[in-house]
ROGUBA-262802 format. One record per residue (C-alpha): y, z, x; residue number from 1; residue in one letter. Coordinates in Angstrom, 2 decimals. Example, Ala and Ser with C-alpha at 12.3 -4.5 7.8 and 13.67 -1.06 7.14 Angstrom:
ATOM         Y         Z         X    nr   rest
ATOM     -4.50      7.80     12.30     1      A
ATOM     -1.06      7.14     13.67     2      S
This chain:
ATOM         Y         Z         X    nr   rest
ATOM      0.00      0.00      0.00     1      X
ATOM      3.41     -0.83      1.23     2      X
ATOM      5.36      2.20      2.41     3      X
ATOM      8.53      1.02      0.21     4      X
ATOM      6.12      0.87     -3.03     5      X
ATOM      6.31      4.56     -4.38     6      X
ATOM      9.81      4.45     -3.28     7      X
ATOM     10.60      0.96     -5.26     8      X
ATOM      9.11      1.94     -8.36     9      X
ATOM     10.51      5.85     -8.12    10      X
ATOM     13.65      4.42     -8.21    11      X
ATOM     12.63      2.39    -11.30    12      X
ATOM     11.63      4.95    -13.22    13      X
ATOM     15.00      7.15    -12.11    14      X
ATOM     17.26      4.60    -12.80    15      X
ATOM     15.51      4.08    -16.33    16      X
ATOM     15.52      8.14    -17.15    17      X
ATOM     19.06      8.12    -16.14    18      X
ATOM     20.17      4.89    -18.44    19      X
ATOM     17.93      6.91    -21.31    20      X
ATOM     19.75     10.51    -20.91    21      X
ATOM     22.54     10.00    -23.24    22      X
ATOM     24.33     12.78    -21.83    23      X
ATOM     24.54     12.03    -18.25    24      X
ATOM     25.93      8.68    -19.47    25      X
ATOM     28.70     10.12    -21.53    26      X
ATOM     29.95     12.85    -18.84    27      X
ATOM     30.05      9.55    -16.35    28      X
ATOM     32.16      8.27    -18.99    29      X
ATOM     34.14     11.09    -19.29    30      X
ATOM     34.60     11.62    -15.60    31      X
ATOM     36.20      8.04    -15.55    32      X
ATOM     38.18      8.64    -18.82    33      X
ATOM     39.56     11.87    -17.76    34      X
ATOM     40.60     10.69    -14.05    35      X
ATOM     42.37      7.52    -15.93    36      X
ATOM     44.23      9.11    -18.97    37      X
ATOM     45.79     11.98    -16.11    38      X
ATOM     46.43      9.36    -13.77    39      X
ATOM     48.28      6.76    -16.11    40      X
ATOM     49.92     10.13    -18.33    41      X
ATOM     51.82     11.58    -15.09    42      X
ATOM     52.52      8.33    -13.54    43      X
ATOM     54.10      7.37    -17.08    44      X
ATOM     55.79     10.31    -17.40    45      X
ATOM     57.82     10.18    -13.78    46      X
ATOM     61.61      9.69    -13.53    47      X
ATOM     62.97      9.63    -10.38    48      X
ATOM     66.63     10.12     -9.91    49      X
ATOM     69.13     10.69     -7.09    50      X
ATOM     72.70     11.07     -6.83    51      X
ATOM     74.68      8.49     -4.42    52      X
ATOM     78.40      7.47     -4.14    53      X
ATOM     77.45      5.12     -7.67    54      X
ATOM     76.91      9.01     -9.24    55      X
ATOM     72.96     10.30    -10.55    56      X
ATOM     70.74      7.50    -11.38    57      X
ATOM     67.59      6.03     -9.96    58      X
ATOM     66.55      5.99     -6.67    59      X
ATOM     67.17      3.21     -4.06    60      X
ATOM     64.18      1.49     -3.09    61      X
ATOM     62.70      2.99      0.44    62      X
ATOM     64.32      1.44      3.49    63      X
ATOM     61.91     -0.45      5.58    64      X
ATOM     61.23     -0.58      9.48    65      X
ATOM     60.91     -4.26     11.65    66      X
ATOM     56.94     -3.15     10.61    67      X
ATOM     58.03     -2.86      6.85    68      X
ATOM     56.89      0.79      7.62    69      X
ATOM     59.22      3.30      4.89    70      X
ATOM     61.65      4.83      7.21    71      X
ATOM     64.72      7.37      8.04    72      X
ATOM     67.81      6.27      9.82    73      X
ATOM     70.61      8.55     10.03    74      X
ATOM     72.36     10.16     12.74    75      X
ATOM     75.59     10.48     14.33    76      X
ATOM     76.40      7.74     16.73    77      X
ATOM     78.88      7.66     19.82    78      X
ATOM     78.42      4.15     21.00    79      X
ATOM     79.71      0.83     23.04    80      X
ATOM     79.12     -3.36     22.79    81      X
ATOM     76.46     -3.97     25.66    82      X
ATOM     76.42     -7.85     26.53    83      X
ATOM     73.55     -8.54     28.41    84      X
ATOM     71.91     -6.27     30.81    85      X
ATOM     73.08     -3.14     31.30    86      X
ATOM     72.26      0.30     30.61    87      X
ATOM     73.36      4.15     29.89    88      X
ATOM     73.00      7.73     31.83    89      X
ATOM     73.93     11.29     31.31    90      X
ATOM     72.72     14.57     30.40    91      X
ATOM     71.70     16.71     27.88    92      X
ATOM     73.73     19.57     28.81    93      X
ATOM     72.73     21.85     25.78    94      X
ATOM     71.55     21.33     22.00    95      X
ATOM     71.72     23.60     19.31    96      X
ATOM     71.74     23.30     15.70    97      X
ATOM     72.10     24.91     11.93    98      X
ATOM     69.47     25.60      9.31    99      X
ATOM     69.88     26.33      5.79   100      X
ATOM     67.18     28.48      4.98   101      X
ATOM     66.42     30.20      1.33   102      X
ATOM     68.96     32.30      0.05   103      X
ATOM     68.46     35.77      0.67   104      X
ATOM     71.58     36.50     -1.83   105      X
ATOM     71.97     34.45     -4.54   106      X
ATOM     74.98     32.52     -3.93   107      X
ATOM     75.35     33.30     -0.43   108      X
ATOM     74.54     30.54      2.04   109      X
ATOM     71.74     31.60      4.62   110      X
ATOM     72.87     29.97      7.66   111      X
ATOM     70.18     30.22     10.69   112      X
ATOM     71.36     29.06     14.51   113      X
ATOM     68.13     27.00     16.14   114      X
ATOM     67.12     23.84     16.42   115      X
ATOM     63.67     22.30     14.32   116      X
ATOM     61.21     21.36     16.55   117      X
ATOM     62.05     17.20     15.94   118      X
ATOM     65.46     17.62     16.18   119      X
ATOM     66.96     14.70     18.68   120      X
ATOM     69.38     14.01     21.05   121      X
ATOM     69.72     11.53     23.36   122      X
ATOM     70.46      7.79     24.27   123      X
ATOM     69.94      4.77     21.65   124      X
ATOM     70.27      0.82     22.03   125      X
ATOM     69.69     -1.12     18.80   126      X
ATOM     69.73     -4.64     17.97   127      X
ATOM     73.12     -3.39     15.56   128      X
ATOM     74.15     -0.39     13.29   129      X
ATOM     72.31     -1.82     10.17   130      X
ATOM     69.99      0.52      8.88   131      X
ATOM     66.29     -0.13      9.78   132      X
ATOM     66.98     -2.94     12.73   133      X
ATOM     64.82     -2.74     15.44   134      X
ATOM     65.88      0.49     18.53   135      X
ATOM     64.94      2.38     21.42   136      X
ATOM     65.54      5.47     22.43   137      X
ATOM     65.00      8.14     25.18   138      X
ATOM     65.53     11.79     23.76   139      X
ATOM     65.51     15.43     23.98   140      X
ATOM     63.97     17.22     21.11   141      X
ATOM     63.93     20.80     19.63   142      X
ATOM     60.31     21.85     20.68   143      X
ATOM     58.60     18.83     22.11   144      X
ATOM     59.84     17.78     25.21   145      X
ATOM     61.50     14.11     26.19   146      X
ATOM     60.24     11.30     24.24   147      X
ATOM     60.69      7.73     24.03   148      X
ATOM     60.36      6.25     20.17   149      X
ATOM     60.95      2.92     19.74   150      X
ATOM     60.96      1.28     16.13   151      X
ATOM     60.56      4.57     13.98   152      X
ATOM     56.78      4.38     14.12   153      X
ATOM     56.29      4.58     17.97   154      X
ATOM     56.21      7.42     20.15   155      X
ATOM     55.71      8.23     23.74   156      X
ATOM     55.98     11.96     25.22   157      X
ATOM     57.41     12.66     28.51   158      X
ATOM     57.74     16.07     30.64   159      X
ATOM     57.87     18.91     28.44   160      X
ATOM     61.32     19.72     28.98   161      X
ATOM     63.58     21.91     26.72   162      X
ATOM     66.71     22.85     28.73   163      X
ATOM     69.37     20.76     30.32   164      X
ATOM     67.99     16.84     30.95   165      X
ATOM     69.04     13.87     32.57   166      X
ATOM     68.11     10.76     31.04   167      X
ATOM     68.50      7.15     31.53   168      X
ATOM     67.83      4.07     29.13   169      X
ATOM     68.23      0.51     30.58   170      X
ATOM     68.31     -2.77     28.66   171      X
ATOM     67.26     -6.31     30.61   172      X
ATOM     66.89     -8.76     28.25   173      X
ATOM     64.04     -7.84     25.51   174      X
ATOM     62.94     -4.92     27.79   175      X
ATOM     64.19     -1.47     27.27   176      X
ATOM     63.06      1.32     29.67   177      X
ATOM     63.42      4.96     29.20   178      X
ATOM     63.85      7.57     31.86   179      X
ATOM     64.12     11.58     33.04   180      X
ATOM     65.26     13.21     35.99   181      X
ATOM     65.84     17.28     36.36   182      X
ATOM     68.36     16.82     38.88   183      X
ATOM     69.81     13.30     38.23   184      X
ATOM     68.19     12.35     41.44   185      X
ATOM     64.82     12.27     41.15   186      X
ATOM     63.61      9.35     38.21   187      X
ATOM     60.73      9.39     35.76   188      X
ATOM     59.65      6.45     33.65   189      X
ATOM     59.03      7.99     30.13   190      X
ATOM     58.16      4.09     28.69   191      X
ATOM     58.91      0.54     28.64   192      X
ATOM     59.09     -1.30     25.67   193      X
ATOM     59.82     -4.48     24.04   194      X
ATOM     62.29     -5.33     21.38   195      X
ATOM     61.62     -8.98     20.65   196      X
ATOM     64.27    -11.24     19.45   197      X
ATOM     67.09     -8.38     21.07   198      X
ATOM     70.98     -9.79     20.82   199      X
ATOM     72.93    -10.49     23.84   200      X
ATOM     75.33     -7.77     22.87   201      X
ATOM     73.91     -4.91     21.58   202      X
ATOM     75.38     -1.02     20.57   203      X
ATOM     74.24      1.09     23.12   204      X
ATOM     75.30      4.89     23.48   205      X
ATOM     75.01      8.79     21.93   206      X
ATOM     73.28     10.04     19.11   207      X
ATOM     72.16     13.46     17.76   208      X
ATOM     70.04     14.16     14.47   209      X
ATOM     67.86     16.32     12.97   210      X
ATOM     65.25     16.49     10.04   211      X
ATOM     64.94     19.53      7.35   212      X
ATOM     63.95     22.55      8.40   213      X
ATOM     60.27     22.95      6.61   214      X
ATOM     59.81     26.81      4.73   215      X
ATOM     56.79     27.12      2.20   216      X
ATOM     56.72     23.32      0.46   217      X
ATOM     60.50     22.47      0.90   218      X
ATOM     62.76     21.20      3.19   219      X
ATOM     65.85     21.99      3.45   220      X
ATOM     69.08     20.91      5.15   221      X
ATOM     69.52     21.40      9.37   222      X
ATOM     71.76     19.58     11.85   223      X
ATOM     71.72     19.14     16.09   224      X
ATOM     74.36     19.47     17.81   225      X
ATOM     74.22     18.16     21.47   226      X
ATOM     76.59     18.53     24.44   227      X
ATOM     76.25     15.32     26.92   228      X
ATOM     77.83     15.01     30.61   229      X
ATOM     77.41     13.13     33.54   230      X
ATOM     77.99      9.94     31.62   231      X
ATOM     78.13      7.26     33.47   232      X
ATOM     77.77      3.27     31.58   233      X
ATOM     76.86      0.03     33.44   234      X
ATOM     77.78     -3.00     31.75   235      X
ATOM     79.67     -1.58     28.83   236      X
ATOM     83.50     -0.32     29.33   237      X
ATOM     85.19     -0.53     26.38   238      X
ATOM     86.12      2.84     24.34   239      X
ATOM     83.98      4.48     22.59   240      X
ATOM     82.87      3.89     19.09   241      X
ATOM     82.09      6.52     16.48   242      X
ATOM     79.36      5.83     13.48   243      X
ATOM     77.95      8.52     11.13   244      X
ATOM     75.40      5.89     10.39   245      X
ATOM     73.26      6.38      6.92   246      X
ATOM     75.37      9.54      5.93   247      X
ATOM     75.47      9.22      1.77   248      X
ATOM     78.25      9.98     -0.02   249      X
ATOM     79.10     12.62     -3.11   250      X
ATOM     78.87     11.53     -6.17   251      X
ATOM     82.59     10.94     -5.98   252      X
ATOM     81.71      8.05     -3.84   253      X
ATOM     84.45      9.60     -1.18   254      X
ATOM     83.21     12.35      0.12   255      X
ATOM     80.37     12.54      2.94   256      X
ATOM     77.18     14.74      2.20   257      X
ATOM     76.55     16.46      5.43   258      X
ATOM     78.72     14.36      7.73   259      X
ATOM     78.09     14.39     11.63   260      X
ATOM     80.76     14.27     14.15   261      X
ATOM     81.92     13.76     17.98   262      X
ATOM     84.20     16.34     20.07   263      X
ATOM     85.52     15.29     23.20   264      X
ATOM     85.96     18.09     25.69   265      X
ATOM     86.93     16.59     29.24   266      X
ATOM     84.41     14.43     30.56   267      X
ATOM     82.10     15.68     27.88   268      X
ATOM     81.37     14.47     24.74   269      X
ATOM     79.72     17.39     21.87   270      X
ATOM     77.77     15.52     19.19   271      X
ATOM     76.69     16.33     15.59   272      X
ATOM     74.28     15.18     13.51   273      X
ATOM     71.77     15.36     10.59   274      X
ATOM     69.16     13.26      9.62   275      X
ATOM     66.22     10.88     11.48   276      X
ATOM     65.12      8.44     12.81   277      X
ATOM     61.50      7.51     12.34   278      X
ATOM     58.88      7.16      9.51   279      X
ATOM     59.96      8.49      5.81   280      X
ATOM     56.52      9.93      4.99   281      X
ATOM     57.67     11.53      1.92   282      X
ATOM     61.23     10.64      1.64   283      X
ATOM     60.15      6.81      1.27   284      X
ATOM     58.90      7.39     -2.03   285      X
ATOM     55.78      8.31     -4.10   286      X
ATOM     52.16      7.46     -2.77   287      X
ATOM     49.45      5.15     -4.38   288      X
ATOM     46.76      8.48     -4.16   289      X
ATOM     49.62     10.16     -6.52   290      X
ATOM     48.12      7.98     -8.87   291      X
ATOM     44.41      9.50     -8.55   292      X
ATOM     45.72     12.97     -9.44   293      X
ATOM     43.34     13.88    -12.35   294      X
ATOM     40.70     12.46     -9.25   295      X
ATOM     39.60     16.24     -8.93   296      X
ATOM     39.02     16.69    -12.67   297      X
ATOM     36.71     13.67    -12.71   298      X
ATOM     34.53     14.72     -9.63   299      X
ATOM     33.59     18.20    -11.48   300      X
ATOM     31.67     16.13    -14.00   301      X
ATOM     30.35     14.16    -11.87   302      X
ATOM     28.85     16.73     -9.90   303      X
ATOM     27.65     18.43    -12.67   304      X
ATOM     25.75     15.40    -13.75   305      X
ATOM     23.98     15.39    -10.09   306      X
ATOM     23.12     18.54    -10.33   307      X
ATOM     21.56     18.46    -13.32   308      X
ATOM     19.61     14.91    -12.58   309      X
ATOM     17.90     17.33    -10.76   310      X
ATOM     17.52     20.93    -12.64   311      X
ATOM     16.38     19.24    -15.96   312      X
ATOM     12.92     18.34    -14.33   313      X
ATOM     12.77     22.06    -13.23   314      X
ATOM     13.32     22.99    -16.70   315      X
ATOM     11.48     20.46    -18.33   316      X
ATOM      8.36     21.33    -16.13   317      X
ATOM      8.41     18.18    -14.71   318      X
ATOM      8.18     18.97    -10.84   319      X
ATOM      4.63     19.62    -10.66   320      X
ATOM      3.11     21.47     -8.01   321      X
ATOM     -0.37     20.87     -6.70   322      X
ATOM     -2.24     17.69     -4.96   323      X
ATOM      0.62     14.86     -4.52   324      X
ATOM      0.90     11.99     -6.98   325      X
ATOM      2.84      8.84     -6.53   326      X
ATOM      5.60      8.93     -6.61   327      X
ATOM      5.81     11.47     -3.76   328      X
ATOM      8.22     14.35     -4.43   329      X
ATOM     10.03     13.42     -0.88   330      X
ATOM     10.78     10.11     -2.28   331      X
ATOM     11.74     10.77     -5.89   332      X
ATOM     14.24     12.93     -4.25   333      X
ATOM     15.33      9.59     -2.29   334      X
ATOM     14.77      7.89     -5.49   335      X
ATOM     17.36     10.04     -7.81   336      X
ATOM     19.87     10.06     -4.90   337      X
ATOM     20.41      6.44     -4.61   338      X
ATOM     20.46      6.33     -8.31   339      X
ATOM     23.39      9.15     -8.44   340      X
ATOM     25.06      7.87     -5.65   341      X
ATOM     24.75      3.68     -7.06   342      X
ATOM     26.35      5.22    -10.43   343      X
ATOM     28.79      7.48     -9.25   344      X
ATOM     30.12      5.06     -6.65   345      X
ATOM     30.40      2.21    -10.08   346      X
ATOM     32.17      5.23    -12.01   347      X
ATOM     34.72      5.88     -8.96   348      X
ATOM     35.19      2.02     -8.62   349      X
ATOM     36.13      1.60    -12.05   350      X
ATOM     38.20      4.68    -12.34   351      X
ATOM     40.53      3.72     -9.34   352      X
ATOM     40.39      0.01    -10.08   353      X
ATOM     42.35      0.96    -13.38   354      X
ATOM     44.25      3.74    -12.59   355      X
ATOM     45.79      2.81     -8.93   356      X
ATOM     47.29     -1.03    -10.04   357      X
ATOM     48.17      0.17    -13.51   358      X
ATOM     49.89      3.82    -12.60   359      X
ATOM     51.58      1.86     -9.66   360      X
ATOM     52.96     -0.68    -11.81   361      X
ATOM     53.67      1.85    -14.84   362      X
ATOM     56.06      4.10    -11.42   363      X
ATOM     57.57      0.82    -10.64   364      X
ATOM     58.56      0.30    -14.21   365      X
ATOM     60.61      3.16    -14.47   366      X
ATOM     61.90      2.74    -11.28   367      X
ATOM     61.03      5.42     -8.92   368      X
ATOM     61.16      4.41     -5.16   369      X
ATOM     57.40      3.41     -4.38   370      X
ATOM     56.09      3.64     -0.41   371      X
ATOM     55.07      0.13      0.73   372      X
ATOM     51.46     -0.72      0.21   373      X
ATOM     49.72     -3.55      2.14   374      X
ATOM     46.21     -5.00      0.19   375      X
ATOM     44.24     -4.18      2.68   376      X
ATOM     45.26     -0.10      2.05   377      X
ATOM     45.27     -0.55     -1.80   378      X
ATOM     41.77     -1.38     -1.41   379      X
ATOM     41.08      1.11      0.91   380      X
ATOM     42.32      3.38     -1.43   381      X
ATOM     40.54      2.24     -4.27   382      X
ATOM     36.93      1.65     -2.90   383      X
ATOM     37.33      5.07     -0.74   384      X
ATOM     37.70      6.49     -3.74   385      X
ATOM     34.56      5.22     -5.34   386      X
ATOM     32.99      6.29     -2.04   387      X
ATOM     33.84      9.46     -2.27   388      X
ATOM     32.65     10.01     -5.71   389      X
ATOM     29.50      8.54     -4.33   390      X
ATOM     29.47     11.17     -1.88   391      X
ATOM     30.19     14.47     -3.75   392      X
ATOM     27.34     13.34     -5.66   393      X
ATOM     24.94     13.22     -3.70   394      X
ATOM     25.85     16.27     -1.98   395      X
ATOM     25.92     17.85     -5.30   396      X
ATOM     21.80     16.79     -6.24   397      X
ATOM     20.81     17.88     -2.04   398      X
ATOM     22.04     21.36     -3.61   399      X
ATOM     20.47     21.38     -6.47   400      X
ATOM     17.04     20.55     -4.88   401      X
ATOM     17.52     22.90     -2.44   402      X
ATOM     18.75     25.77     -4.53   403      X
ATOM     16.47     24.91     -8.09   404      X
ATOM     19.26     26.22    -10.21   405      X
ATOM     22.01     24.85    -11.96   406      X
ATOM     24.85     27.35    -12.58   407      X
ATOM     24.22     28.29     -8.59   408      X
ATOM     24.07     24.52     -7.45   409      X
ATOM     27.29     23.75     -9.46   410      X
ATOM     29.42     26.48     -8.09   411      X
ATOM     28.23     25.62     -4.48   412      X
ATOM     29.60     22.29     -5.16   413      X
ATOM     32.78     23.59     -6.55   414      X
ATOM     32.84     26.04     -4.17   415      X
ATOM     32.93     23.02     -1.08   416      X
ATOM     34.83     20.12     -2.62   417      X
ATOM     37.05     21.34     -5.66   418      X
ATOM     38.17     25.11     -4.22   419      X
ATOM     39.35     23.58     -0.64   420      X
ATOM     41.07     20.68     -2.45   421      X
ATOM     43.05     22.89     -4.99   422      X
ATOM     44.20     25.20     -1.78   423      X
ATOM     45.04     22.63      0.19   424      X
ATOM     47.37     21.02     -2.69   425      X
ATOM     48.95     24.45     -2.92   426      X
ATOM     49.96     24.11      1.06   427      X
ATOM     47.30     27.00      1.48   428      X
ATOM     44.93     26.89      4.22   429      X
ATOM     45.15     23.00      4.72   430      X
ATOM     42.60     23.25      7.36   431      X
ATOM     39.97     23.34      5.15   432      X
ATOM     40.36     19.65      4.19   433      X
ATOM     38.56     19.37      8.10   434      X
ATOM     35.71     21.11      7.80   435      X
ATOM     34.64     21.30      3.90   436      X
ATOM     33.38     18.72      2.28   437      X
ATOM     36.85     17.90      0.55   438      X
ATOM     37.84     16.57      4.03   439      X
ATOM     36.70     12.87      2.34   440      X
ATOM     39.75     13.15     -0.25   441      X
ATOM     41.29     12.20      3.14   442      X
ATOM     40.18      8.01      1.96   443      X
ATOM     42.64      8.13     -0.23   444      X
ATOM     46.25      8.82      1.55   445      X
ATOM     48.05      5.74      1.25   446      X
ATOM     50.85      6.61      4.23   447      X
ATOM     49.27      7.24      7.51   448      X
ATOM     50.18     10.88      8.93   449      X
ATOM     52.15     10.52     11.92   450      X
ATOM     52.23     13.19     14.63   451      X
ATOM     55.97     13.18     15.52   452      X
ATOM     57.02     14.01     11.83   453      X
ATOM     56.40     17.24     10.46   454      X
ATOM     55.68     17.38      6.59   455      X
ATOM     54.58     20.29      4.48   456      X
ATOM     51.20     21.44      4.59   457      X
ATOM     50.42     19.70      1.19   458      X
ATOM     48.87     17.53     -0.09   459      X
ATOM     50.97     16.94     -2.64   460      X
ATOM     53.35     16.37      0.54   461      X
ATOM     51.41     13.56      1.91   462      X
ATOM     49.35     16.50      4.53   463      X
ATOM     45.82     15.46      5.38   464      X
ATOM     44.80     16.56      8.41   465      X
ATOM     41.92     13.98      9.64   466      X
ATOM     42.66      9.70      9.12   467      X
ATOM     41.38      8.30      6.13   468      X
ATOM     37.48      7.38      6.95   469      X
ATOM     37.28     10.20      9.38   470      X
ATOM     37.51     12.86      6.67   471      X
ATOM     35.27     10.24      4.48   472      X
ATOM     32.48     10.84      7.22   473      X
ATOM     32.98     14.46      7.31   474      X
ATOM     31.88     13.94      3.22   475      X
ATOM     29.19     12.10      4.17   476      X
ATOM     27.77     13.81      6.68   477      X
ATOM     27.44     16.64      4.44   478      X
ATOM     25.62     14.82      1.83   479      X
ATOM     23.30     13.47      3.84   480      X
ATOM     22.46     17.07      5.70   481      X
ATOM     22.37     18.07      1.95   482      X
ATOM     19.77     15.78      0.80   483      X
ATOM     17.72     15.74      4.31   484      X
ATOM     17.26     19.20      3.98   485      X
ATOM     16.11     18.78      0.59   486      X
ATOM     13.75     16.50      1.29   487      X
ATOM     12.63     18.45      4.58   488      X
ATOM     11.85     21.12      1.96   489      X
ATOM     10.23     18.86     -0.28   490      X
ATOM      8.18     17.57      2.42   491      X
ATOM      6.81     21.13      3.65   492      X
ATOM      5.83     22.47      0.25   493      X
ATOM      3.31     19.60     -0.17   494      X
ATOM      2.18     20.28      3.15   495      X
ATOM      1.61     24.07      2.43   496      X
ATOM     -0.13     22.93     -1.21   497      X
ATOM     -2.44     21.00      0.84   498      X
ATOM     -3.50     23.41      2.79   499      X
ATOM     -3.78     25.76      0.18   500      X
ATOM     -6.37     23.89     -1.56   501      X
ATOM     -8.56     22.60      1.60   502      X
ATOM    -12.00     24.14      1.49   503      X
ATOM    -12.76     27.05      2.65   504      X
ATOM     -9.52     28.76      2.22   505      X
């Protein structure tokens, strides 16, 4: 007899039992149902608003990098007209900066002096002062050193430096190179890059910013303010030019909201500013995966359905113990999990297929700012999804079998996928989304997580801590040590019934 045969016609008869059991159809149903009406009810239900020079009203569509990456650019800009080669030194005397934390009084401004740990200051050539036009720039930060970012979504660390800097940023043609020195003597590379299709004249000069200062699941207002010496130009020698670039205006449509600003003290020039430069992970707008929302909702039936694929033979006296009969235990175990896992993974496909393109276009309809979206991710997003489903699933029956009971099976289950899930969307103990099982809702982030901007540790903020198919496999791998072990099990009970009834004993 072929190996395959017991296996081939296990799965048969599991896939026809399943079809048959009218209630592990209808809670598959349900799953789907219940993960599409939450979905398409929030999305529906979202009005975005902001308030700009124009007064409140909706909210401008993101601003997009060279990459069409969503992305920040604001900061305070002390700058010159480079034509042709050329380049910029001086130091970073000193930096501070301003936080607004929570009021401690109500009504009274709580004012903290420090800098947040990507606050920048530094040097900055860009193609021109348009928002979202290709840059370089060699920096200082708040907590992580020198860097060299070019084009919001790069980054390249230098020494880990946090006191007074020189640094040096040099333009030849579509080449920009970054340096360091401690003593203005001595010069480190950082990076080179390339900024293809770069002007002949360029703005090349100053800049300060800062991002938000992060407390619990908000972010609130903070500003750098760096003093910079030893300035010394080559190539540019006009006067300086002075460019709160990206600052919004009151809803008067006069007044600057949190303006920067330039002192000049001797040969030193003190520069203020709030804002950044780089990716807008959550500023950019709302997320496709904000779409799969009810997602968690619709995974407790489905586990419930895989565990009790399982328990109902238990009840039903169906497991029989005894000499072996075909199929084998081992692979009707095999046999049930590929039939979970086949109609779970349909259930998830269907539910995101509807409720990612529809919720999406229902956001866009009302017009709230939506992050860009290639194909390739929507897809991702969609058949991770239906992966994942697949996954809990069959991580939910390996329980089962292993355990033999259904109220214990399903809170294991809840207890690994749905508990870590709902902490981590509270910003509580996001680490679990590494090591539980929930790390696969990772498949389903639509804007990757990028080290050198800190966001809230939330999901609802964007936070997963491992890329997409990395937490996926974390998912997986539990499933499968799930239903190996199971099977292991399975295995060594028929070995131990054989035994039992050899002769002699």
């Amino acid at each position: 007899m072929n190996p395959s045969t017991p296996y081939r016609s296990g799965l048969h008869a599991e896939w026809t039992r399943f079809r048959t059991g009218r209630g592990w159809v209808l809670a598959m149903a349900a799953s789907v149902l219940v993960t599409v009406s939450l979905g398409l009810l929030i999305s529906g239900g979202v009005r975005s608003s902001c308030v700009t020079g124009k007064g409140e009203g909706p909210c401008p569509a993101p601003l997009l990098g060279p990459d069409g990456t969503a992305v920040q650019d604001k900061y305070y800009f002390v700058h010159q007209p480079l034509k042709g080669n050329g380049g910029i030194t001086a130091r970073v005397a000193d930096m501070t900066g301003q936080m607004r934390l929570p009021d401690a009084v109500p009504g009274v401004r709580n004012i903290k002096q420090g800098v947040v740990p990507w606050a920048k200051a530094g040097l900055l050539v860009r193609q021109s002062l348009k928002q979202g036009t290709p840059y370089a720039a060699v920096m200082l930060t708040g907590d992580h050193g020198v860097r060299m970012q070019y084009n919001y979504t790069h980054d390249v660390g230098g020494g880990p430096h946090n006191g007074p800097q020189w640094l040096r940023l040099t333009r030849s043609g579509d080449t920009v190179t970054g340096y360091e020195s401690d003593d203005g003597k001595t010069w480190t590379e950082v990076s080179t890059v390339k900024l293809s299709g770069l002007p002949e004249t360029v703005e090349i000069g100053l800049f300060a910013t800062s991002p938000g200062a992060l407390w619990d699941m908000a972010k609130a207002f903070a500003q750098a303010t760096a003093t910079f010496d030893q300035i010394v130009l080559r190539g540019a020698n006009g006067s300086w030019r002075r460019d709160d670039v990206g600052v919004v205006l009151e809803s008067d449509g006069k007044t600057p909201h949190h303006p920067g600003g330039v002192v000049e003290s001797g040969d030193k020039l003190i520069v203020t500013g709030g804002g950044d430069i780089g990716p807008a992970t959550v500023e950019g707008g709302l997320r496709a995966d904000f779409t799969l929302i009810g997602g968690v909702v619709g995974l407790i039936l489905v586990l419930a359905v895989a565990v009790t694929f399982v328990t109902a033979d238990h009840r039903r006296g169906l497991v029989k113990t005894g000499p072996p009969v075909e199929p084998r235990p081992a692979w009707q175990l095999a046999a049930k999990a590929s039939v979970v896992g086949a109609v779970a993974f349909a259930a998830g496909l269907v539910t995101s297929g509807i409720v990612v393109p529809v919720g999406l276009a229902m956001l866009r309809a009302h017009q709230n700012p939506i992050q860009p979206l290639s194909l390739g991710t929507e897809l991702r997003v969609i058949v991770g999804f239906a992966a994942l489903t697949a996954a809990v699933a069959v991580l939910s029956l390996g329980l089962a079998a292993l355990v033999k009971r259904g109220i214990l099976a399903i809170g294991l289950a809840l207890a690994l996928v749905v508990v870590p899930y709902l902490l981590a969307s509270a910003g509580l103990a996001p680490w679990l989304l590494m090591i539980t099982p929930a790390a696969g809702f990772a498949i389903t982030q639509s804007v990757p997580t990028f080290a050198h901007v800190d966001v809230g540790p939330s999901l609802f903020g964007g936070y997963y801590p491992l890329p997409p198919w990395a937490g996926l496999a974390v998912t997986c791998g539990y499933a499968a040590l799930a239903l190996g072990a199971a099977i292991a099990v399975q295995r060594r009970k028929i070995t131990d019934d054989r035994g039992g009834r050899s002769p002699g004993r």
